[in-house]
N, C-alpha and C positions, 0 to 999 in steps of 0.2 A: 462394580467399582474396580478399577484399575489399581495393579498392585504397586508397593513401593519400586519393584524392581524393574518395574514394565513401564514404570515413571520416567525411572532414571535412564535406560536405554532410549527410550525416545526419543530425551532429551539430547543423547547424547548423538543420536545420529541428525537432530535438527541444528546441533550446533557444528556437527562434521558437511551438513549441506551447505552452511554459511560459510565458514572458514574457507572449504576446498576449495573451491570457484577461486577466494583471493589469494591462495599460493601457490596455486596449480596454473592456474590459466593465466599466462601473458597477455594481456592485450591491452588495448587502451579501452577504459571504461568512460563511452562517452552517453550523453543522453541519447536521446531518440528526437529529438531536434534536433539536435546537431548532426546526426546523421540523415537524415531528410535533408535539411539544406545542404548539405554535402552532394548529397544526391541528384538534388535538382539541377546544383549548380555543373556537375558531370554531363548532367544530358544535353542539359542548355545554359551554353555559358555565357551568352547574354540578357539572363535573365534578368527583372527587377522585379521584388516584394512590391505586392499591391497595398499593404497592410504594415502599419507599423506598429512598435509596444509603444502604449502612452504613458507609461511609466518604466524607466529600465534600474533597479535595485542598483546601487552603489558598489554594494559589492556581491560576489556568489556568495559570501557565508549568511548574508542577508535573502537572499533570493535561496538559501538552502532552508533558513528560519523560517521564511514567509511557504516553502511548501511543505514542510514538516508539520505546520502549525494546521493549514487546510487538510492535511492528509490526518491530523488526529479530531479535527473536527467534524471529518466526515465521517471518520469511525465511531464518535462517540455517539453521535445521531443514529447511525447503523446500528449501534449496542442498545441504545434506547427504545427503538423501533422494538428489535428482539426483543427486550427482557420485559417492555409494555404487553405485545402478544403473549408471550410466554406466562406471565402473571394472571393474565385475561383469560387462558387455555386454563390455568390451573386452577382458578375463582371457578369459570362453572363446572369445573370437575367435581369441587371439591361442594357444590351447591348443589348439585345432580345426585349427588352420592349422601347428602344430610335428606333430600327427598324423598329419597328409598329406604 
């Protein structure tokens, strides 16, 4: 068991990882498509996308909801996955162990 005090440092250096980065570091914080296409468009500047979006979100705070929303749905299914194993390790442990 992890003590109260070994809690709270933890905590406090995972909330010193998060913060640092946004008042230390200057930069511009862009996606990872946006710098791809940045990219592309450097090398070859007369490129054209073969591919377009069939829907483009109204706005970014909409298009921020819509992958916040897939990014918790993926984790909940990833939690689920876990704690089904997890339950299923612990059933026949605990059935192995009434057998003996």
């Amino acid at each position: 068991m992890i003590s109260r005090r070994t809690m709270w440092v933890l905590l406090l250096i995972v909330a010193a990882l998060m913060v640092g980065p946004l008042v230390f570091v200057k930069g511009d914080f862009t996606g990872s498509d946006d710098q791809g296409s940045a990219a592309v468009a450097a090398s070859r500047p007369g490129f054209k996308p073969w591919a377009h979006p069939v829907w483009t979100p109204p706005s970014p705070e909409i298009e921020s909801l819509l992958f916040a929303s897939q990014a918790a749905f993926g984790a909940g299914i990833i939690g689920y996955v876990i704690g089904r194993a997890h339950g299923r390790s612990k059933d026949t442990r605990s059935q192995e162990q009434r057998k003996s």
